[in-house]
C-alpha positions as CSV (number, residue, x, y, z in Angstrom):
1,X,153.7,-47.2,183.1
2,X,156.7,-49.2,181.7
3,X,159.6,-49.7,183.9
4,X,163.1,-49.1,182.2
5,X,166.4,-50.3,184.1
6,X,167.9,-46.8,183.4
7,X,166.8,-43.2,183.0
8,X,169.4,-41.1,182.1
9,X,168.5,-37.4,183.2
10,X,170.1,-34.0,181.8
11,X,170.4,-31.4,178.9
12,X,171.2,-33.2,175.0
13,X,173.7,-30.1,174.0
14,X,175.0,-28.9,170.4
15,X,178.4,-29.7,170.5
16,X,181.2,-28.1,168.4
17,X,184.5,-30.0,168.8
18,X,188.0,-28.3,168.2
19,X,190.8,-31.0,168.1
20,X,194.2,-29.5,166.9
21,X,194.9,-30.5,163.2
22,X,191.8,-32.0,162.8
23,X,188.3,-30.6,161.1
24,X,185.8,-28.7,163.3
25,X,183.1,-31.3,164.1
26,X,179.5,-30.1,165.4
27,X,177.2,-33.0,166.9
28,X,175.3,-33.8,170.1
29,X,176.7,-34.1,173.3
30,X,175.9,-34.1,177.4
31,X,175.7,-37.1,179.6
32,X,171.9,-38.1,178.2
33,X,173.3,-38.5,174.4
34,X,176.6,-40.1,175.8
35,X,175.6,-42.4,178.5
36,X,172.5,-42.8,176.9
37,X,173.2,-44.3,173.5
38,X,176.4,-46.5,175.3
39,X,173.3,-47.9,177.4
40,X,170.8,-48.7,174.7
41,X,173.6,-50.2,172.5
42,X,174.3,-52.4,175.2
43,X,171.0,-53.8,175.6
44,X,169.6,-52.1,178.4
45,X,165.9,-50.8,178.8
46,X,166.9,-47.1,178.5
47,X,165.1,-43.6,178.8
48,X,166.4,-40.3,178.7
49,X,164.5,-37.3,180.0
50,X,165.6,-34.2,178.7
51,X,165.0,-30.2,177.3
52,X,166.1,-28.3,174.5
53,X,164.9,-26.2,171.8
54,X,161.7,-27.3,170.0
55,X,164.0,-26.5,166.4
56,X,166.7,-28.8,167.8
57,X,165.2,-31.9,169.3
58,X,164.6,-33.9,166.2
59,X,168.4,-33.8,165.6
60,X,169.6,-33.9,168.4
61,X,168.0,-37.1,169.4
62,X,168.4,-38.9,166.6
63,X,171.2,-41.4,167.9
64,X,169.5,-41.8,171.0
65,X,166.2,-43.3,169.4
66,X,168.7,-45.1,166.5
67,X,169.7,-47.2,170.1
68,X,166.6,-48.0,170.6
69,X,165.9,-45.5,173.5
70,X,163.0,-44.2,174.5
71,X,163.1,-40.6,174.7
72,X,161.5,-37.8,176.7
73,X,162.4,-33.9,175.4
74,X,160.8,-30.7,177.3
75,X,160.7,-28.3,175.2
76,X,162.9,-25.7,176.3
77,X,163.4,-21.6,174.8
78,X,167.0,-22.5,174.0
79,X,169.0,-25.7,173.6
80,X,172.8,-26.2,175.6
81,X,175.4,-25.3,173.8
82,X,179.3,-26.2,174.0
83,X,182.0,-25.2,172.6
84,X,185.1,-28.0,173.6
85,X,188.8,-27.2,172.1
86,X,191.2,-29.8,172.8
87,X,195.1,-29.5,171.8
88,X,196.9,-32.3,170.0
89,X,197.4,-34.6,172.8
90,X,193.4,-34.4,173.5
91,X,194.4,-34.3,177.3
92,X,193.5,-30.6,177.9
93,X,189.8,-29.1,177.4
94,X,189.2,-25.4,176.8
95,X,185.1,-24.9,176.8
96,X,182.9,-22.1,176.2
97,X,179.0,-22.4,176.8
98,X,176.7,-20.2,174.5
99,X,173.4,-20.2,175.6
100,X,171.9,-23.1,177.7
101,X,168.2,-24.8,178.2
102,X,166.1,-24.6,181.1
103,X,166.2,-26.3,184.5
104,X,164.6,-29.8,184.7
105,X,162.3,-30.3,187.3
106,X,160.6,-32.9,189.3
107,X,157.2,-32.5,187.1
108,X,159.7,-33.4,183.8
109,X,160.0,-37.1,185.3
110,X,156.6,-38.3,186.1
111,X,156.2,-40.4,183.5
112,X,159.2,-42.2,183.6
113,X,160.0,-45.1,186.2
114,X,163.4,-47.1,186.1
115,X,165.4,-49.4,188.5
116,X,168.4,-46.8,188.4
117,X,168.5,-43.1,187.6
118,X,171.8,-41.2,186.1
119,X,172.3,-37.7,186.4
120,X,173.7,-36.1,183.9
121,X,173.8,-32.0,184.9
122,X,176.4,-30.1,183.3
123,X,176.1,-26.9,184.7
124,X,174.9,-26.3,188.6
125,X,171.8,-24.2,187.2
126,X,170.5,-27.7,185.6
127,X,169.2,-29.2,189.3
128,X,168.1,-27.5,192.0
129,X,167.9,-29.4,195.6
130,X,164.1,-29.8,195.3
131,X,164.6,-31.5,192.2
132,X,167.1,-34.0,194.3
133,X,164.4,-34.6,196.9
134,X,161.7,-35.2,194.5
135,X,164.1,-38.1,193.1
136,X,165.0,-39.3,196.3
137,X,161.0,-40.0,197.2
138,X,160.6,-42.4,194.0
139,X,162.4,-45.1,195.4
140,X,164.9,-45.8,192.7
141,X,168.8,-46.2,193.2
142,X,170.0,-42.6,191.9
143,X,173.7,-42.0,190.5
144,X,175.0,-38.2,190.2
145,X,177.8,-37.4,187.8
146,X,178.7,-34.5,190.1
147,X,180.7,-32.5,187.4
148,X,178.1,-29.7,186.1
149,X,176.9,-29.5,189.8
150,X,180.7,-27.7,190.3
151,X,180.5,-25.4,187.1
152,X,179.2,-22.1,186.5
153,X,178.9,-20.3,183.4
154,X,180.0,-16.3,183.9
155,X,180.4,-14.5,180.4
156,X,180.3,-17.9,178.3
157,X,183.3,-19.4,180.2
158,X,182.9,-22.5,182.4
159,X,184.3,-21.5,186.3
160,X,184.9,-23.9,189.1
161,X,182.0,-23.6,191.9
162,X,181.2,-25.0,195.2
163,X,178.2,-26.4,195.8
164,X,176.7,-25.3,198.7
165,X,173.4,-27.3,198.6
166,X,175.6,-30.5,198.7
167,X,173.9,-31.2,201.8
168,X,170.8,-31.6,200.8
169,X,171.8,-33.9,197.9
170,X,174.0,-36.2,199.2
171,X,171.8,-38.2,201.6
172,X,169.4,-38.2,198.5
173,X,171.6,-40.3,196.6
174,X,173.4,-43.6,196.5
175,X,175.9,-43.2,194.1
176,X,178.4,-40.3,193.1
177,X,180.9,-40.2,190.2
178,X,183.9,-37.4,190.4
179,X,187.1,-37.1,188.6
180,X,190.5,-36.6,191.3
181,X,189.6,-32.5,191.0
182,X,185.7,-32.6,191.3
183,X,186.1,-34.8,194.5
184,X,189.2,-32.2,196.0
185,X,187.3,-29.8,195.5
186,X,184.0,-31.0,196.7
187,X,186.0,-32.2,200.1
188,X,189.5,-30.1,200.3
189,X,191.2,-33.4,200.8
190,X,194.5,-33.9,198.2
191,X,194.4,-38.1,198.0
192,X,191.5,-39.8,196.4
193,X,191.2,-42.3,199.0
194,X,190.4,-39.7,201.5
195,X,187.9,-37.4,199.3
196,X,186.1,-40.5,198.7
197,X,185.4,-41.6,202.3
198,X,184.9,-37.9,203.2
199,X,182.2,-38.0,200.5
200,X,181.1,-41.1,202.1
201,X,180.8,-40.0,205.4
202,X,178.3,-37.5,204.2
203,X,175.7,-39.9,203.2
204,X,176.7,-41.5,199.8
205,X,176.6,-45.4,199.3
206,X,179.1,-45.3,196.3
207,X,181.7,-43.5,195.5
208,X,183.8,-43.3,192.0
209,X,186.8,-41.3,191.4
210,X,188.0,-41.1,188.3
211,X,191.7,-41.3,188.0
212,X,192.7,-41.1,184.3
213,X,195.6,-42.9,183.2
214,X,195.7,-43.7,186.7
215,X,192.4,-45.6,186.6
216,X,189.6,-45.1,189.4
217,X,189.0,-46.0,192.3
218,X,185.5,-46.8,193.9
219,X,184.5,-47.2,197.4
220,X,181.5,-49.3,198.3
221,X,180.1,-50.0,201.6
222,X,183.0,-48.9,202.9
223,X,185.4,-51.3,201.0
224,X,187.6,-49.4,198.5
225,X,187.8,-51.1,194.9
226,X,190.7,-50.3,192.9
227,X,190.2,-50.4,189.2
228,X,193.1,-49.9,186.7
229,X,193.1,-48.1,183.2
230,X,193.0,-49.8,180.5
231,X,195.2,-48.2,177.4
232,X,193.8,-47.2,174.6
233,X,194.7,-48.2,171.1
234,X,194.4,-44.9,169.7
235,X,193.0,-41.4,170.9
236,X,190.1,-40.0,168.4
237,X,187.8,-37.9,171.4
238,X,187.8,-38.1,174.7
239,X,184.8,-36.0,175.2
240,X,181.7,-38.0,176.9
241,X,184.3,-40.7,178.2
242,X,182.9,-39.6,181.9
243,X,179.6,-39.9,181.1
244,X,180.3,-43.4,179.2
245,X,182.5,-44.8,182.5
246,X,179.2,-44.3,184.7
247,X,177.0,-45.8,182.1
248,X,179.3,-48.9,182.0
249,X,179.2,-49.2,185.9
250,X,175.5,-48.9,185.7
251,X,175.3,-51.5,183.3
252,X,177.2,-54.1,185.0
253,X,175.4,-52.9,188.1
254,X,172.2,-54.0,187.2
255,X,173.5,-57.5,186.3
256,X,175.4,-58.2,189.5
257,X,176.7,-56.7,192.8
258,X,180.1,-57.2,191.9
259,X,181.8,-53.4,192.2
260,X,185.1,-54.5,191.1
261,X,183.6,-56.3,188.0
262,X,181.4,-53.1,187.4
263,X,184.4,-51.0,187.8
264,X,186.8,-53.4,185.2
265,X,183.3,-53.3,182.2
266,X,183.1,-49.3,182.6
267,X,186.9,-48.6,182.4
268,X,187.0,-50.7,179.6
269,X,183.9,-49.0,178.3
270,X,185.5,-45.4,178.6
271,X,188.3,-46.9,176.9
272,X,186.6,-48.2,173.8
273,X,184.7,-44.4,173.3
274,X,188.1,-42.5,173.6
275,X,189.1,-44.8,170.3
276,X,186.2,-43.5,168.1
277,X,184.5,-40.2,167.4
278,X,181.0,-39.6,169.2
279,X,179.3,-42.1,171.8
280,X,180.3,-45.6,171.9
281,X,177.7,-48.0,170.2
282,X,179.2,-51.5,169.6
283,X,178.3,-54.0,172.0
284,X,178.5,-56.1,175.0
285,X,180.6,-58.3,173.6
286,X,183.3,-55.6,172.0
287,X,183.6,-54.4,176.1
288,X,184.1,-57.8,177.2
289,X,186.8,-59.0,174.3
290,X,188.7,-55.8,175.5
291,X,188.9,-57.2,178.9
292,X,190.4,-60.6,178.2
């Protein structure tokens, strides 16, 4: 069995993109299609294990296989689908969900091995706990965007939701990415500093908060990393720019155990996406001439 240095896990979506003053844009979205082709345009070894309709697949993952990754699709009786509306400052998401694919199970990954595993669920139907504890017996270094773990989808609209099986998760895990209201309200706590220790002290290795223009912040082994934003150029979309930060940090991650480094390459990563339309895939070099 071949041994990638990432798996990206979670459901490829239909996207349809509403940016005020701008044309309607339809394409594919979720964390696998975002984090995915950043990853495989960088040069890493990259699979992505995912479901959706056996009419949409071909499409869908087009991109993914155009960066050279290796892809995995479950056929699934309907394929996720989003509906994002932004206003003209593209700070503010509005989103609507239409129909969405099956769960992903355990059984969906068996043929995949990789040195690091990113989790990509977008709503908290996606992965169950057994799923979590079937991941956590492979042996590989797991990261968990946490965002579609707190979402549920009640009459097409997208609702904040606890997570009650956090419990059995977090121990499972070694790495969790959150934005500054994900990690409130995972842990009640108002500063970032504190959610992220709280989340700590519940089992988690590493742990990312996503500031915005504020940057991020990561704590690691109990030393807390502050990264700054860097500005963008322009704004085209800022959709996927979550997804893309934790593909960055992963990336860096499996060249060296330098956090603040990993943190600097992914926030510059997020940075270069938010400047075009769709996922970013330049290259290595584009990230690090952005840095300097």
């Amino acid at each position: 069995m071949r041994t990638f240095d990432v798996c990206v896990v979670g459901p490829i979506t239909r996207d349809v993109i509403r940016i005020a003053g701008e044309p309607v844009r339809c394409m594919p979205g979720g964390a696998v299609h975002y984090a995915g082709v950043a990853l495989g345009s960088l040069g890493a070894r990259t699979a992505v294990v995912t479901k959706a309709a056996a009419d949409d697949a071909e499409a869908l993952l087009a991109p993914l296989r155009g960066a050279a990754v290796t892809t995995s699709c479950r056929t699934s009786l309907r394929t996720t689908r989003f509906e994002n509306s932004y206003g003209p400052e593209r700070d503010a998401r509005e989103q609507r969900v239409t129909s969405l694919a099956d769960p992903l199970t355990a059984q969906d990954l068996c043929q995949v091995r990789a040195r690091y595993v990113h989790l990509g669920p977008l709503t908290r139907g996606d992965m169950g706990p057994p799923f979590f504890e079937a991941i956590a017996r492979r042996g590989q270094r797991v990261y968990l965007d946490v965002q579609g773990l707190l979402r549920a989808v009640v009459d097409g609209e997208i609702v904040p939701c606890g997570w009650p099986q956090r419990a059995r998760v977090l121990g499972s895990i070694y790495g969790l990415k959150a934005d500054l209201g994900e990690a409130r309200l995972l842990c009640g706590r108002e500063a970032p500093e504190a959610a992220a220790r709280a989340l700590a002290d519940e089992g988690v290795r590493e742990v990312i908060v996503t500031l915005g223009r504020e940057g991020s912040l990561i704590l690691a082994d109990g030393e807390m990393h502050r990264i700054p934003a860097l500005a963008p150029r322009r704004i085209a979309d800022v959709t996927g720019c979550g997804d893309t930060y934790l593909a960055g940090y992963i990336y860096r991650r499996l060249q060296s155990d330098d956090v603040a480094t990993a943190g600097r390459f992914a926030a510059a990563l997020a940075t270069l996406k938010m400047e075009r339309y769709g996922p970013f895939d330049g290259s290595e070099g584009e990230v690090l001439a952005r840095l300097q």
